[in-house]
C-alpha positions as semicolon CSV with decimal commas, in nm:
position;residue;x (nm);y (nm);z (nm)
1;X;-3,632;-2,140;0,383
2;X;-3,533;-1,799;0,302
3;X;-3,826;-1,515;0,201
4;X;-3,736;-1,398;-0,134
5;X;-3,780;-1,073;-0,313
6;X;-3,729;-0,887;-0,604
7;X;-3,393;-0,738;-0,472
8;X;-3,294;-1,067;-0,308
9;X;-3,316;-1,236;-0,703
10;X;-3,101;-1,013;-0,832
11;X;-2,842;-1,032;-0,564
12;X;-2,769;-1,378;-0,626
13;X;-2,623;-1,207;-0,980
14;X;-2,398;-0,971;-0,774
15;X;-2,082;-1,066;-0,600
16;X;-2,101;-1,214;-0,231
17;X;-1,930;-1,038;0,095
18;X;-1,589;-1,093;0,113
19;X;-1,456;-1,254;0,403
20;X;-1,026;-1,312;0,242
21;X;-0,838;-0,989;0,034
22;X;-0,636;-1,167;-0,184
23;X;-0,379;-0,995;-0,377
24;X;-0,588;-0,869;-0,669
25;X;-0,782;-0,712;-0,375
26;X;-0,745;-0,337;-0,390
27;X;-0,347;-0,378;-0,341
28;X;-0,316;-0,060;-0,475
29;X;-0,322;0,040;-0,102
30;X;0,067;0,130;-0,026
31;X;0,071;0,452;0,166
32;X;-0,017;0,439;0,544
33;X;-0,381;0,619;0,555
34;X;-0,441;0,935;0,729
35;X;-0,571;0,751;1,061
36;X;-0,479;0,728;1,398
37;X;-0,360;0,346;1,361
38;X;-0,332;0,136;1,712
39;X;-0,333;-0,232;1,810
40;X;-0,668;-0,300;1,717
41;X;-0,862;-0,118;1,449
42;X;-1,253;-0,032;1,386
43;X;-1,474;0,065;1,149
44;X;-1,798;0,153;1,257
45;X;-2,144;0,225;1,109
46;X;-2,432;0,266;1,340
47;X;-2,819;0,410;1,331
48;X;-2,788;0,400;0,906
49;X;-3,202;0,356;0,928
50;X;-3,178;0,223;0,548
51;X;-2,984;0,523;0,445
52;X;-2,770;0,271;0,229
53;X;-2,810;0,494;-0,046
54;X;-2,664;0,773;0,111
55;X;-2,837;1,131;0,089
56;X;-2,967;1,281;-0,225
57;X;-2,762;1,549;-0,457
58;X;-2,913;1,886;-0,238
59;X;-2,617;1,771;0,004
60;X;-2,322;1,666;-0,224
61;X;-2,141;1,689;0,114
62;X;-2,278;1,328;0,199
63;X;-2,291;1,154;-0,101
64;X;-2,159;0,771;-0,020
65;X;-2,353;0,556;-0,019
66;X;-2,322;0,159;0,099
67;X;-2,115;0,093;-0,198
68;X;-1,847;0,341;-0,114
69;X;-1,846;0,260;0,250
70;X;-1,758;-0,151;0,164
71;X;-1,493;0,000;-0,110
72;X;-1,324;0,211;0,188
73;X;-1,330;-0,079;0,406
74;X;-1,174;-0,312;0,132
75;X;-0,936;-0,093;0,065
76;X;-0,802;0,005;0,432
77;X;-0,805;-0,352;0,465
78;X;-0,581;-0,452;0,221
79;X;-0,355;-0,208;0,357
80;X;-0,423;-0,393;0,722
81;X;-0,339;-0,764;0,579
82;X;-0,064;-0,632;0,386
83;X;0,115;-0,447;0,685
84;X;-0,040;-0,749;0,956
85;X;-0,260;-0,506;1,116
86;X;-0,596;-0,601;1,285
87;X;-0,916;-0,442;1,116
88;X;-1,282;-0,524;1,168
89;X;-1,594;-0,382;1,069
90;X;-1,847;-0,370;1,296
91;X;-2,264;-0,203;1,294
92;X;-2,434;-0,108;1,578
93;X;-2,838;-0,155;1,511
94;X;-3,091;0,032;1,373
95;X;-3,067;-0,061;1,043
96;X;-3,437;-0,010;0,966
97;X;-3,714;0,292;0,929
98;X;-3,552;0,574;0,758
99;X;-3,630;0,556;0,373
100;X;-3,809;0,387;0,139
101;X;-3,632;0,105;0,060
102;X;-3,725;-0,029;0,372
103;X;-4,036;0,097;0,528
104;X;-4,418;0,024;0,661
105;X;-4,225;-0,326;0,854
106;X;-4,068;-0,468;0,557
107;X;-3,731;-0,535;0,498
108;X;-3,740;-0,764;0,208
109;X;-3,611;-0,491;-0,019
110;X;-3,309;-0,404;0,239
111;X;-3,153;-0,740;0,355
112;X;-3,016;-0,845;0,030
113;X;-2,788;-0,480;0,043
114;X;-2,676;-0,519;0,414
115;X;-2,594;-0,900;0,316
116;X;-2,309;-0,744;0,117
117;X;-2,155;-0,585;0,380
118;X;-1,884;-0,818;0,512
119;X;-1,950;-0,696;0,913
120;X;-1,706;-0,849;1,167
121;X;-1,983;-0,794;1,388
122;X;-2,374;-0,682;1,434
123;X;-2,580;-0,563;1,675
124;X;-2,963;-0,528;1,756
125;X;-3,141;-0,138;1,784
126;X;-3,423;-0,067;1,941
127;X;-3,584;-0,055;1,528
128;X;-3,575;-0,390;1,449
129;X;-3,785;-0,515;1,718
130;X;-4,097;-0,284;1,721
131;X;-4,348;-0,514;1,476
132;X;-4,313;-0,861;1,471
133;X;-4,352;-0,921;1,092
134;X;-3,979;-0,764;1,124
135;X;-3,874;-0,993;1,383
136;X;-4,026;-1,315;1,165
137;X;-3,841;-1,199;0,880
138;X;-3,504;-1,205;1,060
139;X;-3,548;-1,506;1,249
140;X;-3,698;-1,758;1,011
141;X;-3,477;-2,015;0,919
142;X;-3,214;-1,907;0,652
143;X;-3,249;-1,560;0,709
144;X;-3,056;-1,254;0,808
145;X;-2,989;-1,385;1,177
146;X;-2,844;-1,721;1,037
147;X;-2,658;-1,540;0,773
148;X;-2,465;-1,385;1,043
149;X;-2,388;-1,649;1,222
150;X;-2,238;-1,605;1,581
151;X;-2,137;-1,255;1,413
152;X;-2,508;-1,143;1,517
153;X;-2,501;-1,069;1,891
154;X;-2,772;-1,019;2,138
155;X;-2,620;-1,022;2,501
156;X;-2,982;-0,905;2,671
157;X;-3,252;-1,011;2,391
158;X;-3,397;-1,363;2,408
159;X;-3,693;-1,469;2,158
160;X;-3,965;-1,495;2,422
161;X;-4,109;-1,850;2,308
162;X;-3,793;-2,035;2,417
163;X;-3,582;-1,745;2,611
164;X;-3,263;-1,809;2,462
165;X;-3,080;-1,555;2,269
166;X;-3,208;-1,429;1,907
167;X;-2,804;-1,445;1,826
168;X;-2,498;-1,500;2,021
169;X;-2,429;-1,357;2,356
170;X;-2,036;-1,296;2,255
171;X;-1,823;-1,313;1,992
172;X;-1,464;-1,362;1,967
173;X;-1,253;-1,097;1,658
174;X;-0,957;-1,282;1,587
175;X;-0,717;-1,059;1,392
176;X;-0,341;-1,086;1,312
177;X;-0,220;-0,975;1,653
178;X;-0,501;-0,974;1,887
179;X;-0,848;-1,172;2,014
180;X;-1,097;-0,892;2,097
181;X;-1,406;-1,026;2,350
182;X;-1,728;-0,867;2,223
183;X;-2,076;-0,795;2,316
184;X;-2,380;-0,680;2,162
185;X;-2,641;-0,478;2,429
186;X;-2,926;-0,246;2,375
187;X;-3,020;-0,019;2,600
188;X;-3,363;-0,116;2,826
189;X;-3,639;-0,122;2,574
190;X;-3,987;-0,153;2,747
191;X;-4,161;-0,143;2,400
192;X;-4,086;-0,385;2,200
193;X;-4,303;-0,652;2,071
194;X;-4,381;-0,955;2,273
195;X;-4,233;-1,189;2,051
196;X;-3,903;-1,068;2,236
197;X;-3,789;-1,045;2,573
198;X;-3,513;-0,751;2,616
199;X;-3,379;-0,808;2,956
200;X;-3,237;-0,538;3,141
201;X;-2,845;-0,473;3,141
202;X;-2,764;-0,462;3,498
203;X;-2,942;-0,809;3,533
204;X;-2,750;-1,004;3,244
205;X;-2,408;-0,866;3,380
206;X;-2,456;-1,051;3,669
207;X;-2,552;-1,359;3,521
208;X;-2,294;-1,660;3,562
209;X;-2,228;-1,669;3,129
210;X;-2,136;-1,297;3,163
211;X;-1,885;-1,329;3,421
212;X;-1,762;-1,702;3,291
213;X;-1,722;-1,570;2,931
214;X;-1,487;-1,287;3,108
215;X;-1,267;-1,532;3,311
216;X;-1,247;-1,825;3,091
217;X;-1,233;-1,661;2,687
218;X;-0,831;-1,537;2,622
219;X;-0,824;-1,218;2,449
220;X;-0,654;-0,929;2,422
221;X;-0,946;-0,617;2,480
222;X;-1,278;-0,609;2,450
223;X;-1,534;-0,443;2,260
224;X;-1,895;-0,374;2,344
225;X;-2,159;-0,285;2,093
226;X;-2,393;-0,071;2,322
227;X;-2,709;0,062;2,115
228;X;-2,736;0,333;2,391
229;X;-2,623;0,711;2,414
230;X;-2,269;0,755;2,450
231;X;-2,283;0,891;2,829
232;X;-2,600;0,645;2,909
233;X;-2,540;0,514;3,250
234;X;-2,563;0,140;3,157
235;X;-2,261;0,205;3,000
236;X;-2,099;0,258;3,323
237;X;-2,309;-0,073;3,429
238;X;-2,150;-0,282;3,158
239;X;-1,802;-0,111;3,265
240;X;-1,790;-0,142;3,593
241;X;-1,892;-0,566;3,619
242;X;-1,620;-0,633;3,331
243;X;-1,401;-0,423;3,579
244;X;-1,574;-0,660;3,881
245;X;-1,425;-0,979;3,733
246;X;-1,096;-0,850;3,512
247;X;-0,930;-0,573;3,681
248;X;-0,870;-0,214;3,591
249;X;-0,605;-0,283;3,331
250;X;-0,820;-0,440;3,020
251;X;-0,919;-0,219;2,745
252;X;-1,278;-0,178;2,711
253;X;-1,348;0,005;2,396
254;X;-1,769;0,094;2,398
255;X;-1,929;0,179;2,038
256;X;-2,274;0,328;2,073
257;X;-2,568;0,471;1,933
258;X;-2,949;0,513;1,899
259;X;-2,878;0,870;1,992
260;X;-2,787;1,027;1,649
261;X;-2,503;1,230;1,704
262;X;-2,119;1,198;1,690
263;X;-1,933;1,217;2,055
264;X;-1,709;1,075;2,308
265;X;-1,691;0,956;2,685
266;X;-1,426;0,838;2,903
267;X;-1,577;0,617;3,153
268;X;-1,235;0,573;3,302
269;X;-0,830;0,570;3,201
270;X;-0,846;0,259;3,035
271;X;-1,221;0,219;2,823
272;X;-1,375;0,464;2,574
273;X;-1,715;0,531;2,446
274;X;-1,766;0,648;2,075
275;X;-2,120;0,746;1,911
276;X;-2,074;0,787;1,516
277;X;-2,391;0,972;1,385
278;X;-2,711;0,867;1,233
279;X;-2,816;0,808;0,887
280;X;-2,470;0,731;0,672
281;X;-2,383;1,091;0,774
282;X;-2,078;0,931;0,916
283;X;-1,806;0,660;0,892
284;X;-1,664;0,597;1,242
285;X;-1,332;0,517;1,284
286;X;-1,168;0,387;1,655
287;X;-0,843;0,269;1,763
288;X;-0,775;0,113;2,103
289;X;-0,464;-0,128;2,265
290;X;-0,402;-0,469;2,339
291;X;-0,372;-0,527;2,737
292;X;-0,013;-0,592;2,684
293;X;0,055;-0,279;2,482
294;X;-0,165;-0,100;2,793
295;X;0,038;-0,213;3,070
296;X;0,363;-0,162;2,950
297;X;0,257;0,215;2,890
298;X;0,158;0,207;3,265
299;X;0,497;0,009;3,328
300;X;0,688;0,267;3,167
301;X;0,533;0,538;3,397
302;X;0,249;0,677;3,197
303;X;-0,025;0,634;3,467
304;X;-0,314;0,749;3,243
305;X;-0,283;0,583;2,878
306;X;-0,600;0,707;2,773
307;X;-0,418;0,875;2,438
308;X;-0,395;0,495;2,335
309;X;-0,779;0,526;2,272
310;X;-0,830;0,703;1,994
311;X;-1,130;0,811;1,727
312;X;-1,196;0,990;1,368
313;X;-1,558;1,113;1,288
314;X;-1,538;1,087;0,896
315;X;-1,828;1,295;0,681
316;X;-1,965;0,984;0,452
317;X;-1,818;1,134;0,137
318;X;-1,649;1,006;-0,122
319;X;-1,385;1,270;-0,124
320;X;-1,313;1,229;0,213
321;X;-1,294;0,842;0,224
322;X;-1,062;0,854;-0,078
323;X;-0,786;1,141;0,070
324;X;-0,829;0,948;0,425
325;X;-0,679;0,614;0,217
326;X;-0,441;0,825;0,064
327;X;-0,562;0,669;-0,294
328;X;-0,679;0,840;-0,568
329;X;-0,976;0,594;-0,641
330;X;-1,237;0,482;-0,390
331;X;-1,382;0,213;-0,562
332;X;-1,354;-0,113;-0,573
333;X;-1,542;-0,398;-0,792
334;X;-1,760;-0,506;-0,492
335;X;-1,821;-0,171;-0,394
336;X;-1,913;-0,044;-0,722
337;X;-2,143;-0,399;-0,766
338;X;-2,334;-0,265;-0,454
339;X;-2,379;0,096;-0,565
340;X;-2,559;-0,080;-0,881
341;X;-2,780;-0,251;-0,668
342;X;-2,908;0,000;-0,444
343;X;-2,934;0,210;-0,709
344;X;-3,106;-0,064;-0,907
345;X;-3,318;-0,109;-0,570
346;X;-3,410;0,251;-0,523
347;X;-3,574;0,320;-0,907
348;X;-3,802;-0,018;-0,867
349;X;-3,948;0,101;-0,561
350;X;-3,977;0,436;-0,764
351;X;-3,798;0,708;-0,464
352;X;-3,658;0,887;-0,681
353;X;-4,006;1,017;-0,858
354;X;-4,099;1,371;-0,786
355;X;-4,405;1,450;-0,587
356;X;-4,393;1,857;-0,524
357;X;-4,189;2,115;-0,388
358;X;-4,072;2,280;-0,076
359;X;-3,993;2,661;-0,124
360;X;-3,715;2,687;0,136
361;X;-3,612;2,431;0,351
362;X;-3,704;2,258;0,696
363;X;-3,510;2,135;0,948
364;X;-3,642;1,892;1,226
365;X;-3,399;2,047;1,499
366;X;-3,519;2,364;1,522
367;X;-3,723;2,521;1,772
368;X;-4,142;2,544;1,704
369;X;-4,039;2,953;1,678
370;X;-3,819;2,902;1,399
371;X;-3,947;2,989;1,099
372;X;-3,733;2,700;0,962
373;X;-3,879;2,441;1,161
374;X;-4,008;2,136;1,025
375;X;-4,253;2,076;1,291
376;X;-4,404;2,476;1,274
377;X;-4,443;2,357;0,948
378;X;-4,656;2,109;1,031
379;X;-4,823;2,255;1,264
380;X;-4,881;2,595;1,105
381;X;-4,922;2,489;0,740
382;X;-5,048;2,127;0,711
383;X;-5,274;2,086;0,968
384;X;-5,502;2,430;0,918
385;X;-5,433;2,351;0,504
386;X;-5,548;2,023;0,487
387;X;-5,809;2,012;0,804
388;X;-6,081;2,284;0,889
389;X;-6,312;2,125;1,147
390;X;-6,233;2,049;1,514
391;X;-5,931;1,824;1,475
392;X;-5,627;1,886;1,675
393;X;-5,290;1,688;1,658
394;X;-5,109;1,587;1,925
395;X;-4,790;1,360;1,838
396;X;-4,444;1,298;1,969
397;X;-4,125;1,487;1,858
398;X;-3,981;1,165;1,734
399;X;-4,248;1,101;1,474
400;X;-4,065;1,331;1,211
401;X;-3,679;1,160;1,095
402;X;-3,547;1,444;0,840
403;X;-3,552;1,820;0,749
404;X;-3,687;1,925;0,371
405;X;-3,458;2,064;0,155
406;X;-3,529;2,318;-0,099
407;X;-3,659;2,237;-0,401
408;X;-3,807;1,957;-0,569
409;X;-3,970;1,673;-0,315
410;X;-3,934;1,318;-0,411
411;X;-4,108;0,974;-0,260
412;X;-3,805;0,894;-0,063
413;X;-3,766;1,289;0,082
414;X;-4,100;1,216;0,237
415;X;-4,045;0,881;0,372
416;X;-3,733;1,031;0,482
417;X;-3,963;1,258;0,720
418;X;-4,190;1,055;0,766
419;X;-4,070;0,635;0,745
420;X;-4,316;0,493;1,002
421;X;-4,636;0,520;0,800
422;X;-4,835;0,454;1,104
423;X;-5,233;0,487;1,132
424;X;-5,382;0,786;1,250
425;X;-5,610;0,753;1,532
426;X;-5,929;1,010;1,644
427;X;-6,086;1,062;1,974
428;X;-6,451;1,257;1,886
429;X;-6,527;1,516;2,128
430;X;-6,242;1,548;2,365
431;X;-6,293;1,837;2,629
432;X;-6,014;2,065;2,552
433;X;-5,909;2,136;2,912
434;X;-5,811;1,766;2,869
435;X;-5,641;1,792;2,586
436;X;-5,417;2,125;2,791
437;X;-5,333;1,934;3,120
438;X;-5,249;1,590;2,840
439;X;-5,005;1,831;2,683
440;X;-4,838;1,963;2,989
441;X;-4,851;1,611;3,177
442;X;-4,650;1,452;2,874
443;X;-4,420;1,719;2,827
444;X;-4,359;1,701;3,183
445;X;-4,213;1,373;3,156
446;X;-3,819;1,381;3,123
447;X;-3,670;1,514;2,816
448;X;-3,571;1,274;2,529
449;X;-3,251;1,249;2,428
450;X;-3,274;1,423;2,128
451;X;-3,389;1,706;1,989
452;X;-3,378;1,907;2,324
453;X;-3,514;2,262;2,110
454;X;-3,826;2,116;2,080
455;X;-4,113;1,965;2,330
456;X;-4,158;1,598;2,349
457;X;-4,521;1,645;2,215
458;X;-4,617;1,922;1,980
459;X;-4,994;2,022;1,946
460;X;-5,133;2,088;1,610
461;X;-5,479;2,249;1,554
462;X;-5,679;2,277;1,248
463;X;-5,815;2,634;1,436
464;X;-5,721;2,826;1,717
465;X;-5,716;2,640;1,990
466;X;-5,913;2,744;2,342
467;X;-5,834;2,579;2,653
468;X;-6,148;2,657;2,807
469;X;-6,528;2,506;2,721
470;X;-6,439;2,390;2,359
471;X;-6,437;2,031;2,227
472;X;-6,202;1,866;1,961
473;X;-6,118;1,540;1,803
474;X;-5,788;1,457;1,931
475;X;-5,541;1,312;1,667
476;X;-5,211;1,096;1,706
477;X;-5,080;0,810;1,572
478;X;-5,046;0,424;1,657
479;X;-4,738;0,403;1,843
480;X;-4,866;0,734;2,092
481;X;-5,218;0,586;2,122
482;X;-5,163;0,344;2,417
483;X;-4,962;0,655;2,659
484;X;-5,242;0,868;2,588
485;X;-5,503;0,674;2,674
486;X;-5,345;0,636;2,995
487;X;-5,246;0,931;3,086
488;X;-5,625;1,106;2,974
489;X;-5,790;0,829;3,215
490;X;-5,628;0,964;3,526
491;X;-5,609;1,310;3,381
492;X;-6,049;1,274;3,346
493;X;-6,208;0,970;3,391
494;X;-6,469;1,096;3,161
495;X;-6,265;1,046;2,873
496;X;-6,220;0,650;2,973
497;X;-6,552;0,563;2,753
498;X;-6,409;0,747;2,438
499;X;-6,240;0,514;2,231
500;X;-6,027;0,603;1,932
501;X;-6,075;0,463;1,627
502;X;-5,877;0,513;1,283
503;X;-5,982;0,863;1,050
504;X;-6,164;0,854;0,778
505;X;-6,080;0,824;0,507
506;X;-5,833;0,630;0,635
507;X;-5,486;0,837;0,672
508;X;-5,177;0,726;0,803
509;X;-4,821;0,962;0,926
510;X;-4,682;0,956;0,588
511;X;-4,999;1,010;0,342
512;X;-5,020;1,342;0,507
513;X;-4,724;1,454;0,437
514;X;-4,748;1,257;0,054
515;X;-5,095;1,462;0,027
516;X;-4,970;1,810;0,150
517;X;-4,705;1,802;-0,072
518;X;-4,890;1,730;-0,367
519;X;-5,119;1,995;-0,302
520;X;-4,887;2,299;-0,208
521;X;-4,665;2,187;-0,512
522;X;-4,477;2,502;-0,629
523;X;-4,273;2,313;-0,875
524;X;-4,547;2,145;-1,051
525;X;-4,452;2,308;-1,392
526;X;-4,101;2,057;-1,352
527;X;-4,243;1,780;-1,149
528;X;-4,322;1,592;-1,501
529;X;-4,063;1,691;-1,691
530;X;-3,847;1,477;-1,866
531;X;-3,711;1,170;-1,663
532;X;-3,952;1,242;-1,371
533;X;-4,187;0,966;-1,333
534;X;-4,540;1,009;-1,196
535;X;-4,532;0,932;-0,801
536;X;-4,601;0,671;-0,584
537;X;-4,869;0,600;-0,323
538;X;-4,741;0,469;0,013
539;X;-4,893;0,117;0,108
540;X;-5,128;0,096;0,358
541;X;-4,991;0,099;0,759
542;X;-4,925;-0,183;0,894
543;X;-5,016;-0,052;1,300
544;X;-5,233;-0,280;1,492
545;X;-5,580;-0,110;1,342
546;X;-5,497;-0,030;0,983
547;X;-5,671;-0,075;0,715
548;X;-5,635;-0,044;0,345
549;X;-5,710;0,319;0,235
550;X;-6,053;0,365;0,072
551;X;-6,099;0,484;-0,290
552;X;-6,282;0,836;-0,235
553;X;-6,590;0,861;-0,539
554;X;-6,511;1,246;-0,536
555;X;-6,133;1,183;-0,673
556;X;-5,951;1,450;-0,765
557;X;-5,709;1,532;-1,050
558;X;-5,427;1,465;-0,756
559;X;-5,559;1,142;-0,681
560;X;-5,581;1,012;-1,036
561;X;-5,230;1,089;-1,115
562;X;-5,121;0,905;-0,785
563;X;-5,345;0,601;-0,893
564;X;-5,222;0,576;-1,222
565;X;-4,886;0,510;-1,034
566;X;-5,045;0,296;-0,776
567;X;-5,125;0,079;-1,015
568;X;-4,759;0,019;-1,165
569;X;-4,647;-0,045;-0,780
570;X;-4,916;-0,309;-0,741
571;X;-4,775;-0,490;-1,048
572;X;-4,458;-0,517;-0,879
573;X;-4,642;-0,578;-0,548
574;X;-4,793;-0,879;-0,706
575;X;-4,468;-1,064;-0,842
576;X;-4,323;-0,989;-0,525
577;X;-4,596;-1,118;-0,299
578;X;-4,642;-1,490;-0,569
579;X;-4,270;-1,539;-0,535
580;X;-4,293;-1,500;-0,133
581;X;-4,641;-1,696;-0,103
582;X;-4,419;-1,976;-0,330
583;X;-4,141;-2,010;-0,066
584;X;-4,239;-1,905;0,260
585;X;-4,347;-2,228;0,484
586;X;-4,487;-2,046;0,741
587;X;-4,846;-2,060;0,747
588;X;-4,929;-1,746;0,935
589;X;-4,685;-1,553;0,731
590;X;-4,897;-1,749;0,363
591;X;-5,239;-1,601;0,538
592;X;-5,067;-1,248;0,561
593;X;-4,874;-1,232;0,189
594;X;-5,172;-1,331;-0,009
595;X;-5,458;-1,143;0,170
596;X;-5,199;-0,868;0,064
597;X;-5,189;-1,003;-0,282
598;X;-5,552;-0,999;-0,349
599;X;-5,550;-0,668;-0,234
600;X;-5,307;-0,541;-0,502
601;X;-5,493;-0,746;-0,772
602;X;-5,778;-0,624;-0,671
603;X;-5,641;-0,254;-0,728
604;X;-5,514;-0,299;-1,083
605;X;-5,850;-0,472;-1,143
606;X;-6,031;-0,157;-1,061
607;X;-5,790;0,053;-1,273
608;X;-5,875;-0,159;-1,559
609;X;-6,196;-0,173;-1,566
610;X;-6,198;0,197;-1,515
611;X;-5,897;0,341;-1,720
612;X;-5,852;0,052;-1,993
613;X;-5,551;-0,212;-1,912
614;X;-5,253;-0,041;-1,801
615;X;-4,921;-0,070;-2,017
């Protein structure tokens, strides 16, 4: 039985995915579009992170959102059935942990909007298999892995209690002219949670259903959804034991990801690799050749038909989509129907209500020297603002997901920077020699693919820092706390009896951010103008040792004005969480929803009998 939310409800009023154009379909589609057609055709979304709204109006340059992406694909379609060309649509993972609308390990909000999205294909990311309340949610009978069908592919990921595969292992595309093999991988993830078992690439390509599902399926390419960087070497791995057991003359076209930028990789003549961006910034677009069409290039002399693989990186905006289909309107009824309900989605959950300002704005790839740095922001700014004792941060570059643009700062820009909401964790008294050879040993490790202008960990003090004979209470989050602790054993045993334990009050990733904000508000003159609504306190983390955040006696005017809205989110909180304890069968996931429940009850109690009953 399927979870239910608020969002999921008022789906069921909104048109289903399509899976048949007919001719009322957008058939306005007569002119070829401005795209390097071939024998088999793909769209391709990957790393979205819940961006299905698209990015806010301080860059008009990306302004589709999900709705304009399914009208594109609708429409190029048409144009495919019309003109018997083979289309899909495929996404490569990471679908969660990016903005509000799904954040702090629920996706309840979320589902219902990728549900409309009539995918060909989908793979895992690395995202949806961090907490296990995520991995529940998308495995429990009815839900979004049995919506997909054998669509949802997981080649190397087995659900650990009974080691066979969360989806299916393959899937066969059949299109007007061709039967494409494909895959779904992700790369070798050694953290995810123990309700799954991600087995490592070079391992399933040996096994005997790899190697019989190349030698006994017919088809006509094939198509591997890698959620690993473009040039990552398992994609040679994969390459090279399709190569083992079909030859050198089957096109392999690789889509990747997880890696956040646009690029492409020939791992030989015949196969291509194509990364398409991060976060709706882009709407991939590849091209590739039947085997047939391959070897009579190669028949007719052309010993490297590698120009038969082909790609288009387009900027997710609507302009852009609409002169690429050569139409003069983008939208189609489903698509617009899905722009309603994100945007329906986004103002319950309240994103879109202004919290402060930013003066100038912040970018997350720039180096700790730039004064437009996100992170020297952080460390220069919020720490030594909001902290004045002996704390001292130390987290990982990946902890911060977008830049801060100019102006006015809304819910969902913060959760933008900040999506994780994880706990914040203290060790007292840490000998700050320690906390020096910590740094250096963990930037030491190799570099992560990804922001290479910055360290992998980035120390924060609330005061100048000494490396010699001073003591500090060492700060990072939940996902950091188990490397640390590791690597400050062997760095001094000393440290071993020092156990961290959650900050009090109790703070998480994205309150600090919520709270700075708030505080260093330069537009607070507009922030409650007309049609801004009073903002939104995040939940409390869901990391292994959060807990609820305490009500401070000494409350400020900040805090009551983020109460007052606390209190309308809890009323929502609380029809969402009675309609979920109704349905869900599971007992552990009963015990979880209405411990939650009592908690938000408890909360507009409190207001009540404090404030008067809120209207």
């Amino acid at each position: 039985m399927r979870r239910l939310s608020v969002s999921t409800l008022l789906g069921w009023f909104l048109p289903s995915p399509i899976t048949v154009l007919g001719a009322s379909a957008e058939s306005a589609v007569l002119l070829a579009p401005n795209l390097p057609m071939g024998d088999i055709n793909v769209v391709v979304l990957t790393d979205v992170h819940s961006w299905v709204g698209g990015h806010d109006a301080k860059e008009p340059n990306l302004d589709a959102d999900y709705g304009d992406v399914l009208s594109y694909y609708e429409r190029l379609k048409a144009y495919c059935d019309l003109n018997k060309k083979d289309l899909f649509f495929v996404v490569n993972g990471d679908w969660i942990d990016g903005t509000g609308i799904a954040t702090n390990g629920d996706p309840s909000f979320l589902i219902p909007l990728l549900e409309k999205m009539p995918w060909d294909a989908v793979n895992i990311g690395n995202h949806e298999l961090y907490k296990r309340e995520v991995i529940e949610y998308m495995t429990q009978p009815g839900g979004f892995v049995e919506w997909w069908g054998d669509r949802y592919l997981s080649s190397n990921i087995d659900l650990t209690s009974s080691m066979r595969p969360i989806g299916s292992q393959y899937h066969i595309l059949q299109g007007h002219n061709s039967s494409v093999l494909t895959f779904g991988f992700l790369f070798n993830m050694k953290d995810n949670d123990a309700m799954v078992t991600v087995h490592e690439v070079a391992t399933v390509v040996q096994q005997d259903w790899f190697r019989n599902t190349l030698l006994e399926e017919v088809y006509d390419a094939i198509l591997v959804l890698a959620h690993m960087d473009v040039k990552d070497d398992l994609v040679q791995v994969i390459k090279d034991a399709i190569r083992l057991q079909v030859g050198a003359n089957v096109p392999i076209q690789f889509v990747t990801g997880h890696t956040h930028y646009r690029s492409n990789y020939r791992p030989d003549s015949s196969s291509h690799s194509v990364e398409a961006g991060r976060y709706l910034d882009t709407v991939g677009f590849v091209s590739f050749p039947k085997a047939s069409t391959l070897l009579s290039e190669l028949a007719n002399g052309n010993g490297n038909a590698s120009d038969l693989f082909q790609h288009v990186f387009l900027d997710a905006n609507v302009e852009t989509l609409t002169k690429t289909l050569a139409v003069t309107l983008l939208q189609t009824a489903n698509g617009h129907a899905l722009s309603k309900f994100i945007a329906r989605t986004r103002s319950e959950l309240g994103l879109n209500n202004v919290i402060g300002c930013a003066a100038q704005s912040y970018f997350i790839d720039r180096s700790l020297d730039d004064e437009n740095s996100l992170w020297r922001l952080f460390r220069d700014k919020l720490v030594p603002k909001g902290y004045s004792g002996d704390e001292v941060f130390l987290l990982g570059k990946g902890g911060w997901r977008y830049d801060v643009l100019q102006g006015n700062v809304t819910v969902d820009n913060v959760l933008a920077i900040s999506p994780f909401n994880e706990s914040l964790l203290v060790w007292k008294g840490v000998p700050s020699a320690t906390i020096a050879k910590l740094v250096d040993t963990l930037n030491a490790f190799p570099d992560q693919a990804f922001l290479h202008d910055l360290p992998n960990y980035i120390l924060a003090p609330a005061r100048n820092f000494s490396a010699v004979n001073e003591t500090y209470d060492l700060i990072t989050d939940q996902f950091e706390v188990s490397l640390m602790q590791q690597q400050m054993g062997i760095i001094d045993q000393s440290t071993a009896d020092i156990t961290p334990v959650p900050m009090q009050p109790a703070t998480t990733t994205t309150s600090v951010w919520i709270n700075f904000f708030q505080s260093e508000n330069e537009c607070h003159s507009n922030s409650h103008g007309a049609g801004n609504e009073r903002p939104m306190e995040m939940p409390p983390s869901t990391g292994a040792d959060a807990k609820s955040k305490q009500n401070d006696d000494e409350t400020d005017h900040q805090f009551d004005n983020v109460r007052l809205v606390f209190v309308s989110v809890a009323v929502a909180a609380v029809f969402l969480f009675s309609i979920i304890n109704v349905r869900q069968r599971d007992r552990r996931w009963r015990m979880v929803t209405e411990a939650k429940r009592q908690l938000t009850l408890q909360a507009l109690r409190d207001y009540e009998d404090e404030e008067g009953q809120f209207v």
